[in-house]
C-alpha angles and dihedrals in degrees: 000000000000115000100252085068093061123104109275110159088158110099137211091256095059089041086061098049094048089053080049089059097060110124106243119263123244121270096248131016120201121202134175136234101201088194093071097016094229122130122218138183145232125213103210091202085055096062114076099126097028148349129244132222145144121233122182094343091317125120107212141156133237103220107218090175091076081072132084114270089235096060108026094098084060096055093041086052087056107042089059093037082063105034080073096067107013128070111265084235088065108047090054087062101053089052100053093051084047090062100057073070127109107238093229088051085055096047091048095056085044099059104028118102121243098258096058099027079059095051091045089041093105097046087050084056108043113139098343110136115251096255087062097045082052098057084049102059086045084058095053083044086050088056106047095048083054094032105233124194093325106334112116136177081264086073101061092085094052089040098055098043096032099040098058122171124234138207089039116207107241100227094193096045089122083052097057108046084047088247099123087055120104116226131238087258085044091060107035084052088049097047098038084054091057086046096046090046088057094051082051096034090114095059107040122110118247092254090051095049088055092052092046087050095049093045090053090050102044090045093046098032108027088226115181121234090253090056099040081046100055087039101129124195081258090065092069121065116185124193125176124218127241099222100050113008096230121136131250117197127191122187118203107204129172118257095225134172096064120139094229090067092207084060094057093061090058120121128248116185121195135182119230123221112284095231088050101047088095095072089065095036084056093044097048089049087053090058100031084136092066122113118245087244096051129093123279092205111054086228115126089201144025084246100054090050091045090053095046093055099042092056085043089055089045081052093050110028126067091228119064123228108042117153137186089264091059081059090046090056100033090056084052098059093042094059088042100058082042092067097260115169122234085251091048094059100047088046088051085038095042098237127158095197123055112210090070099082095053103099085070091056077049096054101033114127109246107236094271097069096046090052086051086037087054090040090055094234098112117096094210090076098036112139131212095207110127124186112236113263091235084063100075121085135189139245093260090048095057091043086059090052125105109263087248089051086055110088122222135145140150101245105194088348089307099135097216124174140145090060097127142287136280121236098220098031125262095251079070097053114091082196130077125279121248097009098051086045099067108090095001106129090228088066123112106191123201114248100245128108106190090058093058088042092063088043087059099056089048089060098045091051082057089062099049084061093053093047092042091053088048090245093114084118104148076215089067102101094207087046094047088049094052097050085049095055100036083057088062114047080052083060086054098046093042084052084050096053090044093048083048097052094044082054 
């Protein structure tokens, strides 16, 4: 049934008059981009071929041309209409989608009264996508709060509950499938690199120190890109303490994307890791000159800064494509196999409501699978990392090596020596030996697989006592860096066993 075949008594004439009806816009309209904190305005008279706006730091135009001459008045009408109480971002958005519309499709919603429009309402809606079906429904809002040929406030209520949307896009499809969760070598790669920045922060370029802060932020907060993106030199407060001198750093950042707006302008503050906190003290020093309004992160727009740290995490991590969403989830489901509440997540999220974050309680591994996930035997967090053949040495070669070269430590009171050797010495390495040396790029492990297999059940037998102690929590630091570790000295036995069978 195609939509020109549905009932439309209502004629262009009376189309016309109803767009004549419109009570009259305001002069000026002043809207707000929260990334630069600036406020513009729009001159309805002025507007006549497009729209314009500005959206996360960007200037851009809402075309109104691409749409039918006859209908055209109704669409400009509503893209200012919104724009007074929807982000620009969004609108956008819907009129895009409108105008993948038929105009007479259009004109028919918009003079049908609600009891047909409801009974041709699915006809109207065949095999658009759900983004589309969407736009359409805000345009029959749209109506009944103007009153458009008909449509009055009284008919919110009935829209919303007789005009319902189909082939709804599942937003938390990556959840759900585990895609959007880092692994175990994700992570330690992701981690040891922080680590390894700080060790370097005094000698990064400027451009370098923002990257490292953003990816600290995005991997421990979860922070979003618009976030990361409106972050100012007053959002971070540093304090050193007396004992140590070491620094403490603390970032206030706005929660966003809620659906009360004056929601969305509410604080979070949020400690960074303590070990971490020299990256932003460093960076803050670089740009001592700035003024306390302007960015912390060098970044025009939300896009530019997204682009610029998903090409830092394909630099860093062994899997492509990671983005700061797949931080986001990942910190969700971290918190969540840890024993978070369901008020505890949308307080680390940022959610004000909290069935949001229940697809991650959905998702959350049972404690089975973390203790098979800590001893490295579940295929779900598998890696493909491989440590390069030229890396492993031989007995006689480690013999040959400097003492300090020679690895040896006591992880969790396991006396364990004659792994390998380190490139740089371990009287140079702020980490622990043994479990910091496996998947460091420095190590040098001994070709023998046997001996690392035996490290490896040491290791495991570590975790049964945690498990059987009730400490196996994945928010346990020593527990997090032994699964870590066990995970990969399985990578450098699995790397012996290949280089064997291609023997």
């Amino acid at each position: 049934m195609s939509a020109n075949s549905v009932v439309s008594h209502q004629s262009a004439a009376v189309f016309l008059q109803a767009i004549a009806a419109l009570p009259p816009l305001p002069r000026v309209i002043v809207c707000e981009d929260d990334f630069g904190e600036r406020n513009w305005s729009i001159r309805p008279d002025d507007t006549e071929e497009y729209v314009p706006i500005f959206s996360d730091g960007q200037k851009l135009k809402i075309h109104l041309l691409k749409f039918d001459l006859r209908i055209r008045p109704l669409i400009r009408y509503f893209t200012i209409y919104s724009l007074m109480s929807k982000s620009a971002r969004y609108v956008l958005s819907e009129v895009f989608a409108l105008s993948t519309i038929p105009a007479e499709t259009i004109e028919a919603i918009a003079t049908a009264m609600p009891a047909d429009l409801r009974l041709a309402w699915p006809a109207y809606i065949e095999d658009l996508p759900y983004y589309v079906q969407m736009a359409l429904k805000s345009l029959v809002f749209f109506m009944c709060n103007v009153g458009f040929a008909g449509w009055s406030p009284l008919y919110r209520d009935f829209a919303r509950r007789a005009l319902v949307a189909t082939q709804r896009k599942d937003n938390y499809a990556v959840v759900r499938s585990g895609d959007a969760f880092l692994s175990v070598h994700e992570e330690a790669s992701l981690v040891r690199w922080i680590d390894e920045t700080v060790l370097n922060a005094t000698t990064l370029a400027l451009k370098e120190l923002e990257l490292a802060c953003l990816v600290v932020c995005s991997y421990q907060f979860g922070m979003r890109p618009r976030q990361l993106g409106i972050l100012r030199f007053r959002d971070v407060s540093t304090r050193q303490s007396a004992e140590d001198a070491s620094f403490m750093v603390h970032i206030d950042f706005r929660m966003l994307k809620q659906r009360d707006t004056t929601l969305g302008k509410l604080s979070l503050i949020r400690k960074v890791k303590r070990e971490w906190a020299p990256l932003f003290v460093q960076l803050l020093n670089a740009k001592a000159d700035a003024a306390p309004g302007s960015f912390l992160f060098g970044f025009s727009s939300r896009q530019q800064l997204s682009l610029a740290l998903g090409a830092k995490f394909d630099e860093i991590l062994p899997v492509k494509g990671r983005r700061a969403y797949d931080m986001r989830h990942s910190l969700a489901q971290r918190l969540v196999d840890s024993g978070a509440s369901q008020e505890e997540l949308a307080a680390a999220l940022g959610h004000t409501d909290m069935k949001t974050g229940l697809v991650y309680f959905r998702a959350s591994a049972n404690q089975a699978e973390l203790v098979n996930k800590a001893l490295g035997i579940s295929e779900t967090f598998q890696t493909v990392a491989r440590i390069a053949k030229d890396r492993f040495i031989s007995f006689t070669d480690l013999a040959a090596l400097k003492g300090d070269q020679q690895i040896g430590g006591m992880p969790h009171g396991i006396p364990i020596a004659g792994i390998g050797g380190c490139t740089t010495g371990q009287s140079a390495c702020p980490f622990n030996p043994v479990t910091a040396c496996y998947g460091c790029g420095k190590f040098m492990p001994v070709r023998d697989a046997h001996l690392h297999e035996q490290v490896l059940q040491d290791l495991r037998s570590v975790v049964h006592l945690y498990k059987d102690a009730d400490k196996g929590h994945a928010n346990s630091p020593a527990y997090l860096q032994l699964q870590r570790t066990i995970d990969e000295v399985q990578q450098v036995i699995s790397q012996l066993e290949d280089d064997d069978h291609a023997k």
